[in-house]
One Martini backbone bead per residue (centre of mass of N, CA, C, O) as a GRO file, in nm:
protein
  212
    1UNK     BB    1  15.286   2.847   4.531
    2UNK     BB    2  15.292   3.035   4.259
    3UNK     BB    3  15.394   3.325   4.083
    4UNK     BB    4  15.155   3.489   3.946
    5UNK     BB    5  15.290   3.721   3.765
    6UNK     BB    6  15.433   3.473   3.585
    7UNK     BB    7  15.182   3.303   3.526
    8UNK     BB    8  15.092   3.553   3.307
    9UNK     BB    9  15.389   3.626   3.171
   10UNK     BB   10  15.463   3.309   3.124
   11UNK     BB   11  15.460   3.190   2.784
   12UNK     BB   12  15.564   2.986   2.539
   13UNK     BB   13  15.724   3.192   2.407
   14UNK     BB   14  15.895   3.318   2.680
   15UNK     BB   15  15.990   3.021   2.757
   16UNK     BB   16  16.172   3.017   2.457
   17UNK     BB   17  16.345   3.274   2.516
   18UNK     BB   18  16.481   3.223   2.771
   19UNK     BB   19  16.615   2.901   2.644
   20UNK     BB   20  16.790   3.058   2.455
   21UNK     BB   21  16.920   3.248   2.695
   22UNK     BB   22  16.985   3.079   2.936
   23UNK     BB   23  16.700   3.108   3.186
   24UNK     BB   24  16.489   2.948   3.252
   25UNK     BB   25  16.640   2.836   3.543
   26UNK     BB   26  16.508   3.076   3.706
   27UNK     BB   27  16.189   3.040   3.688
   28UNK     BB   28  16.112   2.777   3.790
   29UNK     BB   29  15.941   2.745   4.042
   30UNK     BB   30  15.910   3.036   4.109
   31UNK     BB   31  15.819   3.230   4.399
   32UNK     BB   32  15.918   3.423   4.585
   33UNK     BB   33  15.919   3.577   4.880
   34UNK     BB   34  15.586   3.682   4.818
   35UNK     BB   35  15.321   3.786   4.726
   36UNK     BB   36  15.112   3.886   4.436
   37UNK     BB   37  14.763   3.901   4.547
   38UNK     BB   38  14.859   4.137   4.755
   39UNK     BB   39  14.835   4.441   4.913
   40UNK     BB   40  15.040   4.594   5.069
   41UNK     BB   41  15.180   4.870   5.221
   42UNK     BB   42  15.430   4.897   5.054
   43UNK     BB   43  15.170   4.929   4.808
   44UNK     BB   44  15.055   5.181   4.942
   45UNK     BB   45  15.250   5.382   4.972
   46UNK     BB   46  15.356   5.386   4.691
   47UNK     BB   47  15.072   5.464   4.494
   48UNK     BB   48  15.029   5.745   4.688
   49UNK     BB   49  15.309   5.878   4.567
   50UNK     BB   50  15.157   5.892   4.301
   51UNK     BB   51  15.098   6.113   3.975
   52UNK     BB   52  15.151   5.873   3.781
   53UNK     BB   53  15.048   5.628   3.529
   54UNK     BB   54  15.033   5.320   3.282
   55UNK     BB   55  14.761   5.187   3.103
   56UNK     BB   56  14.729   4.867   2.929
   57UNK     BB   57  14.555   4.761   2.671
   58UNK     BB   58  14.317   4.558   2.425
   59UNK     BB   59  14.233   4.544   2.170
   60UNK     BB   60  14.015   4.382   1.892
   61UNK     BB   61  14.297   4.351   1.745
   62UNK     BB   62  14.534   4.292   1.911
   63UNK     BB   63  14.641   4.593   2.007
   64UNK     BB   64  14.837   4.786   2.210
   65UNK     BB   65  14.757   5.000   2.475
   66UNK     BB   66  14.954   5.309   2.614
   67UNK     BB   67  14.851   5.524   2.893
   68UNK     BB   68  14.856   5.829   3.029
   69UNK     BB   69  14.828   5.894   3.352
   70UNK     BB   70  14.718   6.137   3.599
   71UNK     BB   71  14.724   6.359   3.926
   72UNK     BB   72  14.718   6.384   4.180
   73UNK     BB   73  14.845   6.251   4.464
   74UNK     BB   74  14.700   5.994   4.489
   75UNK     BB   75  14.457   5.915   4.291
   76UNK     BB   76  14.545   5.643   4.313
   77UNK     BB   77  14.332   5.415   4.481
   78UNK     BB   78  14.318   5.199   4.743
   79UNK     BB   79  14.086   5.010   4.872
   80UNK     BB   80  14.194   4.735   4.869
   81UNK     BB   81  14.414   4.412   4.836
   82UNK     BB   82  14.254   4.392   4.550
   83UNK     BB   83  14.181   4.762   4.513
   84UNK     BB   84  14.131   4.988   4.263
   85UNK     BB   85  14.148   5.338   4.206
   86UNK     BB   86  13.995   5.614   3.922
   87UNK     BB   87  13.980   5.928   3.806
   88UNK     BB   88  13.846   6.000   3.474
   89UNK     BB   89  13.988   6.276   3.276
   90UNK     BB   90  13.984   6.457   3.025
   91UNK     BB   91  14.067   6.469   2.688
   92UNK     BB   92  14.099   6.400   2.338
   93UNK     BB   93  13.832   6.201   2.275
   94UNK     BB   94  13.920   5.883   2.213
   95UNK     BB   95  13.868   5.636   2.419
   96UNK     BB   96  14.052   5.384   2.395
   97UNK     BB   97  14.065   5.245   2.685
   98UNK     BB   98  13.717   5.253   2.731
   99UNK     BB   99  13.696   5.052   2.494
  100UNK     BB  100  13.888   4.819   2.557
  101UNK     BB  101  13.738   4.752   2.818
  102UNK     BB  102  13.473   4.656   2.751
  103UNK     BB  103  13.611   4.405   2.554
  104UNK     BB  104  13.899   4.394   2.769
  105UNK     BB  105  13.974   4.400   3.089
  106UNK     BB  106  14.288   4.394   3.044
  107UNK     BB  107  14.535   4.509   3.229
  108UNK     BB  108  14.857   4.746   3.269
  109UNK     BB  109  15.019   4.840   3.538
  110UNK     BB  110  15.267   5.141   3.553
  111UNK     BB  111  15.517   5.211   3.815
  112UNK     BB  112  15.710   5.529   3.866
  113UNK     BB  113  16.007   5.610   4.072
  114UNK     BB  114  16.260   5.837   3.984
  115UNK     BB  115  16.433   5.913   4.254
  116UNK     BB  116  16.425   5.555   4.330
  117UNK     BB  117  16.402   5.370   4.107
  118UNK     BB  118  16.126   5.273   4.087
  119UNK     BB  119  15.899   4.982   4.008
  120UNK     BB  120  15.544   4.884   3.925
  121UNK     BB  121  15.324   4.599   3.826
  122UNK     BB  122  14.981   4.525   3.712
  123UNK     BB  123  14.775   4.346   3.703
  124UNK     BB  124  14.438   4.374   3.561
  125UNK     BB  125  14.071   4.380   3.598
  126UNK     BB  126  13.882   4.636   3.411
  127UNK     BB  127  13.649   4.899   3.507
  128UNK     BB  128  13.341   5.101   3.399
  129UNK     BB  129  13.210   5.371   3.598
  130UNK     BB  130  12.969   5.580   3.668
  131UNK     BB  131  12.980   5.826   3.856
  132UNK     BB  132  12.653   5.705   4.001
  133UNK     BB  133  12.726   5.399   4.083
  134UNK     BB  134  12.895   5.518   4.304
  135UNK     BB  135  12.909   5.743   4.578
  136UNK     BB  136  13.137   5.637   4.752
  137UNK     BB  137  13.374   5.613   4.538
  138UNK     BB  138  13.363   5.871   4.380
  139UNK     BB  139  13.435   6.058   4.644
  140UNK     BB  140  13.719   5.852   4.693
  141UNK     BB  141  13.871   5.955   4.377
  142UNK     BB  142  13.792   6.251   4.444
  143UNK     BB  143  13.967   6.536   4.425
  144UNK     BB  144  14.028   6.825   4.610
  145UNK     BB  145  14.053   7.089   4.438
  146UNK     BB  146  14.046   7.005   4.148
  147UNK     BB  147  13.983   7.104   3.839
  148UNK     BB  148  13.928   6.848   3.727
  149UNK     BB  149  13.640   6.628   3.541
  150UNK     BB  150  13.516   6.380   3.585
  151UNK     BB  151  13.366   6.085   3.337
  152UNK     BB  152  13.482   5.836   3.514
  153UNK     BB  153  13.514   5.516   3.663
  154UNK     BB  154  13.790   5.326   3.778
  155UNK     BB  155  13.815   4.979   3.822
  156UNK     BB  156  14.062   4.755   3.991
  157UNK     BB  157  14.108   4.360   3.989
  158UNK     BB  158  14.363   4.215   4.125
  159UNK     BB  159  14.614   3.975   4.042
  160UNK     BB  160  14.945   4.099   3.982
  161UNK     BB  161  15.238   4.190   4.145
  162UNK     BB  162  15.569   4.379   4.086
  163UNK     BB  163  15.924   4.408   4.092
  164UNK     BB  164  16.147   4.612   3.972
  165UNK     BB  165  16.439   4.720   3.895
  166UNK     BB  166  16.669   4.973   3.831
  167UNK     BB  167  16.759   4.978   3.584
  168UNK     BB  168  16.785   5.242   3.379
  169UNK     BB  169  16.646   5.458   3.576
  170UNK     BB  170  16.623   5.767   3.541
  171UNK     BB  171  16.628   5.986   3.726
  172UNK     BB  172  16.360   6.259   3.859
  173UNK     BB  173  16.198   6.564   3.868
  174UNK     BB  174  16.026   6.792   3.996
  175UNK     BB  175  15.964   7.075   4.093
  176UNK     BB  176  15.866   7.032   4.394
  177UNK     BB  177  16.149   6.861   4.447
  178UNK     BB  178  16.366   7.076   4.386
  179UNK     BB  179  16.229   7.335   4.566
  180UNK     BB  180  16.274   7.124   4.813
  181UNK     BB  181  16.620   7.077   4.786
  182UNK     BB  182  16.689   7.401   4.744
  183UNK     BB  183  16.614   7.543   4.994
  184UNK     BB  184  16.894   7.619   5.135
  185UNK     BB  185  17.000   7.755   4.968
  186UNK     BB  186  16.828   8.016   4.931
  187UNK     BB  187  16.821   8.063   5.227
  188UNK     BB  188  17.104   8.142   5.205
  189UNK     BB  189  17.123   8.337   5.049
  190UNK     BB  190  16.942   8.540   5.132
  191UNK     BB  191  17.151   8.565   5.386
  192UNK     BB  192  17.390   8.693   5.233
  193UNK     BB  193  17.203   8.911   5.077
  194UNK     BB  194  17.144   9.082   5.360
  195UNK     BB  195  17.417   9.105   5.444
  196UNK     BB  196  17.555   9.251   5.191
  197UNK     BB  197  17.351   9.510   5.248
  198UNK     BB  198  17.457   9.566   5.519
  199UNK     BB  199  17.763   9.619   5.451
  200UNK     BB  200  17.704   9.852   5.245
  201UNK     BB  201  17.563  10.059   5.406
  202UNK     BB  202  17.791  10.105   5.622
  203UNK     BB  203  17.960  10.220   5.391
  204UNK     BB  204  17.816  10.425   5.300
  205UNK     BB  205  17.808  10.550   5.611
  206UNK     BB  206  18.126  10.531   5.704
  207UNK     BB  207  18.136  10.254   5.813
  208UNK     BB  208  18.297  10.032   5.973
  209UNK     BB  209  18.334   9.690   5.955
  210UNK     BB  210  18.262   9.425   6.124
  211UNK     BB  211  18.450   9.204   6.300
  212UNK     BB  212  18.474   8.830   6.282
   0.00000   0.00000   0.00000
């Protein structure tokens, strides 16, 4: 068994460039440790901790179109081991992926975490389905208490796929992982501003500072 998404990654142009730098023969043959045309559990983890992925699609003239998706962490929801969904909502209101997607089914998602520096590609071919098409899809990838509101759900139908390198990508944190990495911080401060409040009160009623 071949590992799917280098043969849909790998064409003969790639091919070529792979054996100009001479790596081609790291690639033939290649299995890869994993299958890469389900979802396990470690990418089902991934996926749900994700507030945010990029969405490559092709134009009718050929030309690749890369849009970032955002909501509520976890809104890209695992259907099941071969699919995904998402609620799809109002932006600048040109639809060039929703165009994209009508004429060419196929489309590449780019998944980064960027404080563990991990990062996952997933080749899908995706449907746009009207929000009263499914309502139990529907129900299921809109997220309870969000302010925005769906225009269309998102279906794709995993092809394969992959996991990269650390290389290069540069730690980001979000404001709500900062203010939970600095709570011990706070929290200290606030307890000796509370002493050092203390400590001045008694000095000025003129008590000497217990020793400690």
């Amino acid at each position: 068994m071949s590992y799917g998404f280098l043969d849909i990654a790998i064409t003969p142009s790639v091919r070529a460039a792979q054996e100009e730098m001479g790596v081609a023969h790291l690639w033939e043959d290649f299995r890869g440790d994993r299958t890469s045309d389900r979802f396990s559990r470690s990418e089902e983890a991934f996926i749900a901790q994700r507030d945010s992925f990029y969405i490559a699609s092709v134009s009718e003239t050929g030309w690749p179109y890369v849009q970032h998706r955002g909501g509520p962490r976890g809104f890209l929801k695992v259907i099941d081991e071969r699919t995904l969904a998402f609620a799809d909502y109002g932006g600048n209101r040109q639809y060039i992926s929703t165009g994209n997607v009508a004429a060419n089914s196929r489309t590449c998602l780019f998944l980064i975490d960027y404080p563990r520096r991990t990062r996952l590609k997933i080749y899908a071919h995706a449907e746009v389905l009207a929000l009263g098409a499914d309502a139990e899809l529907t129900a299921k990838v809109s997220p309870q208490g969000y302010r925005a509101r769906p225009e269309r759900i998102y279906r794709l139908r995993l092809d394969a796929f992959d996991w990269n390198c650390p290389q290069h990508i540069t730690p980001r944190f979000t404001e709500a992982e900062i203010t939970e990495a600095v709570r011990p911080l706070r929290d200290r401060l606030a307890e000796l501003e509370a002493e050092n409040a203390a400590l001045r009160a008694r000095l000025a009623a003129g008590e000497a500072p217990a020793e400690g």
